[in-house]
C-alpha positions as CSV (number, residue, x, y, z in Angstrom):
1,X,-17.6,-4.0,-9.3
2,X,-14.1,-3.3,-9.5
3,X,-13.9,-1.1,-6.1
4,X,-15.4,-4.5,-4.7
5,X,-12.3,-6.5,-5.9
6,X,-10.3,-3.0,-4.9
7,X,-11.4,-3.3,-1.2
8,X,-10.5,-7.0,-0.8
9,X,-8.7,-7.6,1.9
10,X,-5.9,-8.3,2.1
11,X,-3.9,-8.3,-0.9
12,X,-0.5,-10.0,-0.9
13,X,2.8,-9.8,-3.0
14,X,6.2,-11.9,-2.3
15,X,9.2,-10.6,-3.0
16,X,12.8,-12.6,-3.1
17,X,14.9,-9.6,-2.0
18,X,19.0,-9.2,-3.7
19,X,20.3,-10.7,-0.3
20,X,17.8,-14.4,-1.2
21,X,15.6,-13.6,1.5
22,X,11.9,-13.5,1.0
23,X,9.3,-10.7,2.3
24,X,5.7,-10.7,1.9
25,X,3.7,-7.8,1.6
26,X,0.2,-7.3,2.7
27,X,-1.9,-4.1,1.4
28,X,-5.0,-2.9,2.0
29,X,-6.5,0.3,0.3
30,X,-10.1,0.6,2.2
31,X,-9.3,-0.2,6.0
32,X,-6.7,-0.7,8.1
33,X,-4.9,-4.4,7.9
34,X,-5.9,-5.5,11.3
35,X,-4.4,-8.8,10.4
36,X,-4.6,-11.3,13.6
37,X,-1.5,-13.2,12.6
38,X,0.8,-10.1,12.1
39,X,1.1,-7.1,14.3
40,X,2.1,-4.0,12.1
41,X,0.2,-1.5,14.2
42,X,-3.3,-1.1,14.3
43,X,-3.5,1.8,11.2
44,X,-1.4,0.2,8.8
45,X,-2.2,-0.4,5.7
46,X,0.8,-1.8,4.1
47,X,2.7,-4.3,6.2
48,X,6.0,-6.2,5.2
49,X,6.9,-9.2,6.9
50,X,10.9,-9.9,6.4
51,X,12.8,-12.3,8.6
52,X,9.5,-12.6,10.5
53,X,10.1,-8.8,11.5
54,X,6.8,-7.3,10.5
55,X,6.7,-3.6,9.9
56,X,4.5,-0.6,8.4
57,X,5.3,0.8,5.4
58,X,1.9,2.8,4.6
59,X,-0.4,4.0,7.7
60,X,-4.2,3.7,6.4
61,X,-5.8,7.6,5.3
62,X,-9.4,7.9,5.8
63,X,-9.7,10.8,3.2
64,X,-7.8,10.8,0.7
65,X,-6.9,14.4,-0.5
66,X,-4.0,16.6,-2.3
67,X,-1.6,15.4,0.2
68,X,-1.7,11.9,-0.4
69,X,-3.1,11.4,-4.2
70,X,-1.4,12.8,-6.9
71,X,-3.2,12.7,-10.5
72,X,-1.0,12.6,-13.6
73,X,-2.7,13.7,-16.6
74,X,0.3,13.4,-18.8
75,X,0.4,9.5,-18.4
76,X,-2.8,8.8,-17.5
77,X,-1.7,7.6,-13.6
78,X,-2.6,8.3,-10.3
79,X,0.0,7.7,-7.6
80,X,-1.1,7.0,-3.7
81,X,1.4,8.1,-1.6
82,X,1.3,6.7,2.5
83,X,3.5,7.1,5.1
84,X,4.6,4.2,7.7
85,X,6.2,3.9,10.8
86,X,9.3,6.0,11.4
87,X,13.0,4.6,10.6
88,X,15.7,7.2,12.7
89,X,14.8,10.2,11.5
90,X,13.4,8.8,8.2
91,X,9.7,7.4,7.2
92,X,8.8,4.5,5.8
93,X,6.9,5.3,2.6
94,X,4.5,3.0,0.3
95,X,3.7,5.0,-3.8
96,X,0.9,2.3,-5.4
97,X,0.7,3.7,-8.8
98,X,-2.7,3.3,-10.5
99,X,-2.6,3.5,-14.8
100,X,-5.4,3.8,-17.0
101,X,-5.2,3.0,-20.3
102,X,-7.9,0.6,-23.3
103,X,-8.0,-2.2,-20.9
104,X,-7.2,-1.0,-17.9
105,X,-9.5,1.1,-15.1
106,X,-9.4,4.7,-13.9
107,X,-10.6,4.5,-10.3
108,X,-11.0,8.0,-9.8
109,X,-11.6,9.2,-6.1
């Protein structure tokens, strides 16, 4: 049940940034955005829209392995970790940190 509500898609977050702009985020964890009204690329699966720039922050992984999941047994987290589009000779990166805890759930993969 919760994997279903997981896989919605997509999910969206607003953000009022330090400079009183505003940017919207769009994430998806179990396909690619694909989003008609936004072009972020056709693999991403984290997208911000700022200044009606849109860009990806998180390309979409089929599998998801040792290079992109980390487990954290010491504080009961897992942390996704997926690479976007390049920035110069940096890469846009998206961490979405998962916590389990009494009444939260551990979606392990």
């Amino acid at each position: 049940m919760l994997f279903c509500h997981l896989c919605r898609l997509p999910w969206e977050y607003e953000r009022h940034e330090s400079n009183g702009s505003l940017s919207r985020y769009l994430i998806s964890l179990c396909r690619p955005l694909n989003v008609s009204s936004v072009d972020c690329g056709a693999s991403s699966s984290v997208c911000v829209i700022s200044n009606g720039v849109a860009k990806s922050i998180g390309n979409f992984v089929e599998t998801l392995n040792d290079d992109v999941i980390t487990e954290i047994p010491e504080t009961r987290e897992f942390q996704l970790q997926l690479n976007g589009s390049q920035c110069g000779s940096e890469t846009y990166m998206t961490f979405i940190i998962f916590k389990c805890g009494k009444t939260l759930v551990c979606v392990c993969l």
